[in-house]
MISENU-893094 format. One record per residue (C-alpha): y, z negated, x; residue in three letters. Coordinates in steps of 0.25 Angstrom, whole numbers, plus 5000, padded with zeros to 4 digits. Example, Ala and Ser with C-alpha at 12.3 -4.5 7.8 and 13.67 -1.06 7.14 Angstrom:
BEGIN
498249695049Ala
499649715055Ser
END
This chain:
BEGIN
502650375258Unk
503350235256Unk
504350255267Unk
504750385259Unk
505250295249Unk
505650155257Unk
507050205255Unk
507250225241Unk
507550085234Unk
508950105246Unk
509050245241Unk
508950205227Unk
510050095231Unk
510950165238Unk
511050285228Unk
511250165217Unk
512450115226Unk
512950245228Unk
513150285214Unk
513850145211Unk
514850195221Unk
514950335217Unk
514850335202Unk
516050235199Unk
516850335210Unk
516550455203Unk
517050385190Unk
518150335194Unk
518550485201Unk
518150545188Unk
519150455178Unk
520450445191Unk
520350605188Unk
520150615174Unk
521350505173Unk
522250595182Unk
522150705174Unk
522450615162Unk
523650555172Unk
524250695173Unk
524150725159Unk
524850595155Unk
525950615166Unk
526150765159Unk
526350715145Unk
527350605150Unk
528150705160Unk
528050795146Unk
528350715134Unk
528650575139Unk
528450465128Unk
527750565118Unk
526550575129Unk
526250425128Unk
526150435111Unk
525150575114Unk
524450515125Unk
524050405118Unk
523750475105Unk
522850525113Unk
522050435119Unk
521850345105Unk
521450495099Unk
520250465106Unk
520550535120Unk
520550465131Unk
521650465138Unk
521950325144Unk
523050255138Unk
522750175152Unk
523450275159Unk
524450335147Unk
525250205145Unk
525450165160Unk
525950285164Unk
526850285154Unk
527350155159Unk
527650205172Unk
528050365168Unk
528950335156Unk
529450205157Unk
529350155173Unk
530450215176Unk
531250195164Unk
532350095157Unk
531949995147Unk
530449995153Unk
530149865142Unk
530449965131Unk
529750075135Unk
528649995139Unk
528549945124Unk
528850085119Unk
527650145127Unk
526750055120Unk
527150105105Unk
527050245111Unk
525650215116Unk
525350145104Unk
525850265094Unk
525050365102Unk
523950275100Unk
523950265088Unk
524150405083Unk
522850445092Unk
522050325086Unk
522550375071Unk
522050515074Unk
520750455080Unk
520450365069Unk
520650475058Unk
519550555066Unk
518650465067Unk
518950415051Unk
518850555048Unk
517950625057Unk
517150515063Unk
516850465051Unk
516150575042Unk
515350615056Unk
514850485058Unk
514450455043Unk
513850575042Unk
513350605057Unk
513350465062Unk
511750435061Unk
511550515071Unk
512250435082Unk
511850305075Unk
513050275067Unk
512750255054Unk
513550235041Unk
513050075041Unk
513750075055Unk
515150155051Unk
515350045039Unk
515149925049Unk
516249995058Unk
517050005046Unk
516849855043Unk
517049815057Unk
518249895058Unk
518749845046Unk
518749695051Unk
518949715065Unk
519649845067Unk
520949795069Unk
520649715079Unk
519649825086Unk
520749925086Unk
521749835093Unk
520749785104Unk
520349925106Unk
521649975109Unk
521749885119Unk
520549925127Unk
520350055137Unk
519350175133Unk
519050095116Unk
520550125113Unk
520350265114Unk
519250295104Unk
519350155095Unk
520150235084Unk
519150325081Unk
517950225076Unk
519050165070Unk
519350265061Unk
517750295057Unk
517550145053Unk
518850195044Unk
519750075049Unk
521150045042Unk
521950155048Unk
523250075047Unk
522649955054Unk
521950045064Unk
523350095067Unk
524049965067Unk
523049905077Unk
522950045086Unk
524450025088Unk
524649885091Unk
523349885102Unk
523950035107Unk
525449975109Unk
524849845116Unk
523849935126Unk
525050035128Unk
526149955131Unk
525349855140Unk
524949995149Unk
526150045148Unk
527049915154Unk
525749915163Unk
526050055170Unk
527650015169Unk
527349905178Unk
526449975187Unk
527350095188Unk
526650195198Unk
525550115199Unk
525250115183Unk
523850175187Unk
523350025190Unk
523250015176Unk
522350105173Unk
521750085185Unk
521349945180Unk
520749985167Unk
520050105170Unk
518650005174Unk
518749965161Unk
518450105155Unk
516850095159Unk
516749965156Unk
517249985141Unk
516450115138Unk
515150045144Unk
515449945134Unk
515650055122Unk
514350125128Unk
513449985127Unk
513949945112Unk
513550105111Unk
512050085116Unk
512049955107Unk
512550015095Unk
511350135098Unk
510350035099Unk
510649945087Unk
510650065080Unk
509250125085Unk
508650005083Unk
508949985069Unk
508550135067Unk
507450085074Unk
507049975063Unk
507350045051Unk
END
C-alpha cells in the first residue's frame, strides 16, 4: 500500500508549481482582454468626439467605474497630440481635460455616497460592521486629513477610482474635496499624458508597467479589510 502513495508529496508539488505558472497566465489573458475592449472603446470615442472623450472618459472612471485612466491619458498623448503642433501646450491642456472630467465624476460619486451611502450605512450599516461610532471617526479623520488623502489618492492606480465615494459618506468639505480632486487629477493626468507622447506607438509601456501594481494595491485594501473585520468582531466579542 505505501508504494500507492510514494508519489504523492512530488504530485502535491508539481500541481502547486503548476498553478503558480498557470494562474498569473490566466490572469494576465483575462485583464490584456478586458483592456483591449476598453482600448477599442477609448479609440471609438476619440475617433468620434476628440477632446470631449478625454473630459467623458474620465468622468467616468472617477464615477466609480473603472476604466483605467493608465490607458485614457497615454493614449491621448499619442492619438491627439503626437502628431500635432504645439505638443507642450496640448500636453498641459490634456491635463485640465483629464483633471475636469475627474472631477465632474468625483462630484457626482461623492453626492452618492453623501446622499445614498450615508442613510444606508446609518441605518443598515450594523450589519456589515459599520457602526455609527465608525462613520463619526471617518468624518473626524477626514475632516483633518482629507485633503491630504484626496490628493495622494488621486495619485495612486485602482484607490483613485472609488476614493470619492467614502469621501462623501464621512461628508467631507465639498469645495475642498473638489480643490484637491483637481489638482492630484491634473498632475496624474498630465504626467501620463507627456508619458504616452513621448512613447508615441509604444505608449502601451505605460501601462504595461503599472498594471503589477493593481494586485498588490487591492491585497493591500483586502488586508486593512480583514483587520478592520477582526477589530470589530473582537469588540463585539467583549461587549
Amino acid at each position: 500500500m505505501a508504494g500507492h502513495w510514494d508519489g504523492l508529496p512530488e504530485c502535491s508539488l508539481l500541481v502547486r508549481h503548476r498553478l503558480k505558472v498557470v494562474l498569473p497566465a490566466c490572469y494576465n489573458y483575462v485583464m490584456l482582454a478586458i483592456e483591449q475592449v476598453i482600448l477599442d472603446f477609448i479609440r471609438n470615442t476619440y475617433e468620434l468626439i476628440g477632446w470631449p472623450g478625454v473630459v467623458a472618459l474620465m468622468a467616468l472612471e472617477s464615477a466609480c467605474i473603472p476604466v483605467p485612466s493608465e490607458i485614457i491619458m497615454p493614449f491621448a498623448g499619442w492619438m491627439l497630440i503626437e502628431s500635432g503642433p504645439l505638443a507642450a501646450a496640448f500636453i498641459l491642456l490634456a491635463g485640465v481635460y483629464g483633471a475636469l472630467g475627474n472631477t465632474i465624476g468625483s462630484a457626482i460619486a461623492y453626492v452618492v455616497g453623501m446622499w445614498g451611502g450615508r442613510p444606508l450605512l446609518e441605518k443598515y450599516g450594523k450589519y456589515i460592521l459599520i457602526y455609527r461610532h465608525d462613520l463619526e471617526v471617518a468624518d473626524r479623520w477626514f475632516a483633518r486629513r482629507g485633503g491630504w488623502a484626496i490628493f495622494i489618492s488621486r495619485l495612486l492606480p485602482a484607490v483613485r477610482t472609488f476614493i470619492s465615494l467614502p469621501a462623501g459618506i464621512a461628508r467631507m468639505n465639498f469645495i475642498r474635496f473638489l480643490v484637491y480632486t483637481f489638482i492630484g487629477s491634473f498632475i496624474w493626468s498630465t504626467g501620463l499624458t507627456y508619458g504616452g507622447y513621448l512613447l508615441g506607438v509604444h505608449w502601451e509601456q505605460i501601462r504595461n508597467v503599472m498594471r503589477p501594481f493593481d494586485p498588490f494595491i487591492l491585497a493591500v485594501v483586502l488586508v486593512l479589510l480583514v483587520i478592520y473585520i477582526c477589530r470589530h468582531v473582537r469588540k463585539a466579542q467583549k461587549s
